[in-house]
Steps between C-alpha positions, in 0.01 A plus 500: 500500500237525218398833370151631424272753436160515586189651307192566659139539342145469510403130641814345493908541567777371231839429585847473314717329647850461341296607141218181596178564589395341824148621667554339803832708616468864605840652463518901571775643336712717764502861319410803565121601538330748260529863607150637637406836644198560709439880421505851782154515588459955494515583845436807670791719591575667845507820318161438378325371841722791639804416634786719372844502608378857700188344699621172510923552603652179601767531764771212367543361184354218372606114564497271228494109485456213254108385549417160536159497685205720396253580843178591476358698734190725610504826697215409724309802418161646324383317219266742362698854456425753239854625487745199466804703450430760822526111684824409396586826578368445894716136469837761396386695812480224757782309330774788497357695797325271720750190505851736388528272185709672156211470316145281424548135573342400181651413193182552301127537614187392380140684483177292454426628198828321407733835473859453543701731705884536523576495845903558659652724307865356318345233239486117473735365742497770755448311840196580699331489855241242507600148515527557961882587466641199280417751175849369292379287203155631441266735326162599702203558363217647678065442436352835659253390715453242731453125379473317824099406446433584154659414192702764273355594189547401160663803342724501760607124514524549081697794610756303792492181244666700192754684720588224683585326145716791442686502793552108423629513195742812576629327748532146375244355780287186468210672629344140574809381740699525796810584590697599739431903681877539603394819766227288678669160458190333372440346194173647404245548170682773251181595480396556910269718713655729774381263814795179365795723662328435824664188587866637412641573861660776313181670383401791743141491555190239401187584311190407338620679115341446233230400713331191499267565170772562324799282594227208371520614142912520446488089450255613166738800436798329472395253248343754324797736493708234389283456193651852368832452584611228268384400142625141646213410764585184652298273747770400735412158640678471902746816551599305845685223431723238694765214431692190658851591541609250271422698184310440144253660275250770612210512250375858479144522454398820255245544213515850327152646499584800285678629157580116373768550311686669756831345662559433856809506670652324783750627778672405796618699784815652441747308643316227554744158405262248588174539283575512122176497266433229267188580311192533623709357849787587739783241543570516902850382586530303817501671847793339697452835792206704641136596346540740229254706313548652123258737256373371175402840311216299231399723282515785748317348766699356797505116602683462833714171544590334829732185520536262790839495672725224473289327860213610438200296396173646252440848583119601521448818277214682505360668211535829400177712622405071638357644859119609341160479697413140566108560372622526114826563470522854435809635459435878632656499859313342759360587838593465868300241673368335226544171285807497252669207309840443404644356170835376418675206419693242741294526777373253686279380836662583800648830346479867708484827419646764634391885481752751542677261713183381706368145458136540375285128580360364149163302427624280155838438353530319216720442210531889300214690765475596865207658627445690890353765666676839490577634837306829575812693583742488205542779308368722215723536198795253502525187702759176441490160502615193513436133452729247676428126393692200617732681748606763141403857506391651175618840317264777687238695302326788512151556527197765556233559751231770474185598708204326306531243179175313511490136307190312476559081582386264204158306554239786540154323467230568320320790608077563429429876361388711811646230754779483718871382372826408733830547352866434712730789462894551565711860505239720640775609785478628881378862326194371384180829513367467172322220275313446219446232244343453093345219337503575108609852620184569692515585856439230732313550844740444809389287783846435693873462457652309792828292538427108441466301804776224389770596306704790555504834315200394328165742485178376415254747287184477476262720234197540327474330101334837357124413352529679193776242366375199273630174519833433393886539581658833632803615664477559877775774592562676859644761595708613799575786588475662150759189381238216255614142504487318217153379352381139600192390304234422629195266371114704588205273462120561520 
């Protein structure tokens, strides 16, 4: 097999390969990736917000595990005290004395004003009681307040972001992944809000944590975190991916977006016979038994590998984070009863889907997207599914519902300045009590939000063009619930 390195820079890649340049290969050379530390944000201690070995005694001592999930929470409380410190103190209280725990669930907490607390008492790596009693494997961090209708603020999401890089980095996480949460026996974000144990059937209670406001910003926070955990940023193309049993070359899809010079590795699963890399690809031997899946470690992100078994024909794979809201494709979670779309490869008409283990009817199949209505009833936090195509069953996937994720549809027409405008909406969920919407980040006048008479889990919105806009382009954004969809852009005549 040839040999190569590969040198990254502004505009353009060159490659040596066995000491010729060729600009048309991408070899990665499989070493070891530069050493990078995110740094200790300062934190307050539970000395300082007053909780010393005398007021605060714990009654066993602490339980220790290796993290490999990081859960945000909130604590469902006030959101405008004076004395953040005497609050964490009432969470100690009703922790230890009102549900018998050792100690404060938390691993860390969180003020608004972006504050960091240290929360149980033993260190990083001391085990808490917060994830609904599958806690092995994670570190909890709590948002004081409640986020359930409004969104957190900005020193405090600076705050979670830059100890949430920490905690990556310490513990060797790709905080933009998934893997698999051995105490809950799902495979779920590293990076995760407190509501995706709820599906585990060994998880202990359900709940609405972070709360809906919230949970819709970790898709932004993990991308961001992962930004300071690695001088090597890579855009990773498909982290799903599935082959025929009979073996060949995987091309991995990656472009570094950071540090250019920097190396990136490539690793297999230890153990792993089957999957050897070859460049900027994976040789797969042939599969004469079952389906078998593999990890590709690319540069410290994850890239999950399914093969066929030895009678079993194309396997549909969805993409990683491929379920998104079927009005423009937004990856945050999506929304009960509402219009979502699929993407993948080998799929086909005439394929089904399946959530957790529940056929689910679908409008449009085609060859790499699905699209249906969401039933009503499935769940918030973690749900699964499947695609089955020509009598095969895809690898299952994980995916995430909240309460409200509105997403405008393409095709708004032209709207006159003080007259009426009709937009189609998807995401705004059964919980639905509070609207609003902007054109060029003025408030528009409501007239009506009602569901669409044709199509299901569609609303139709209708609003008022504010008069004191000129003519032109602006972006039309609503807002549910305290969650904003993305802008659409509309055109405002005279």
């Amino acid at each position: 097999m040839a040999s190569g390195l590969v040198y990254f820079g502004p505009g353009y890649r060159y490659v040596e390969v066995d000491g010729v340049a060729d600009p048309e290969v991408l070899m990665i050379y499989p070493g070891s990736s530069p050493e990078f530390a995110a740094p200790a944000p300062a934190f307050v201690s539970r000395e300082q917000w007053g909780c010393t070995p005398l007021t605060c005694p714990a009654k066993d001592p602490p339980i220790f595990t290796t993290v490999t999930h990081l859960i945000v929470h909130h604590t469902d409380g006030v959101n405008d005290a004076t004395d953040w410190p005497a609050v964490i103190r009432s969470i100690w209280v009703l922790h230890v004395q009102g549900n018998g725990w050792n100690d404060i669930g938390y691993n860390y907490l969180v003020d608004p004003n972006g504050v960091l607390y240290e929360g149980r008492a033993g260190g990083d790596g001391v085990q808490g009681a917060h994830f609904s009693g599958v806690n092995g494997g994670t570190m909890g961090v709590a948002l004081l307040g409640t986020y359930v209708d409004i969104a957190p603020p900005s020193p405090m999401l600076e705050t979670l972001k830059h100890m949430l890089a920490w905690q990556a980095v310490k513990w060797h996480l790709d905080p933009s992944g998934e893997r698999l949460h051995a105490a809950s026996g799902l495979v779920l974000n590293v990076i995760s809000g407190h509501r995706d144990a709820d599906l585990s059937p060994q998880a202990t209670s359900t709940t609405e944590c972070p709360g809906n406001a919230a949970y819709t910003f970790l898709p932004q926070i993990r991308q961001e975190v992962l930004t300071r955990t690695s001088p090597c940023v890579l855009s990773v193309g498909e982290r799903n991916r599935c082959f025929r049993s009979e073996g060949g070359t995987l091309q991995l899809d990656a472009v570094v977006l950071s540090a250019p010079s920097c190396p990136v590795s490539v690793a297999v699963s230890p153990g792993v016979d089957w999957l050897a890399p070859l460049g900027a690809a994976i040789q797969l031997a042939p599969n004469s038994g079952n389906r078998r899946t593999a990890v590709i470690d690319l540069g410290g992100q994850r890239i999950t590998v399914t093969q066929a078994g030895k009678e079993e024909g194309s396997l549909p794979c969805i993409a990683l984070r491929g379920v998104v809201n079927g009005a423009d494709f937004d990856q945050r979670p999506v929304t009960a009863d509402s219009q979502i779309a699929i993407f993948g490869e080998n799929i086909a008409a005439g394929s089904t889907v399946a959530i957790n283990g529940r056929d689910v009817p679908i409008e449009y199949a085609g060859a790499t997207q699905i699209n249906l209505h969401l039933p009503s009833k499935v769940a918030i936090g973690t749900n699964r599914l499947t695609v089955s195509t020509n009598g095969v069953t895809g690898p299952e996937t994980n995916f995430w519902v909240t309460e409200s994720m509105p997403a405008i549809f393409a095709g708004i027409p032209p709207a006159k300045l003080g007259g009426v405008l009709t937009a189609y909406l998807t995401g705004i969920g059964a919980g639905q009590s509070s609207w609003s919407a902007t054109v060029g980040g003025i408030d528009a006048g409501k007239v009506s939000l009602v569901l669409a008479p044709y199509l299901a889990g569609v609303y139709e919105a209708t609003i008022m063009i504010p008069a004191e806009l000129g003519a032109g382009d602006y972006p039309l954004t609503f807002t549910i619930n305290g969650v904003a969809s993305r802008p659409a852009v509309v055109s405002v005549i005279d």
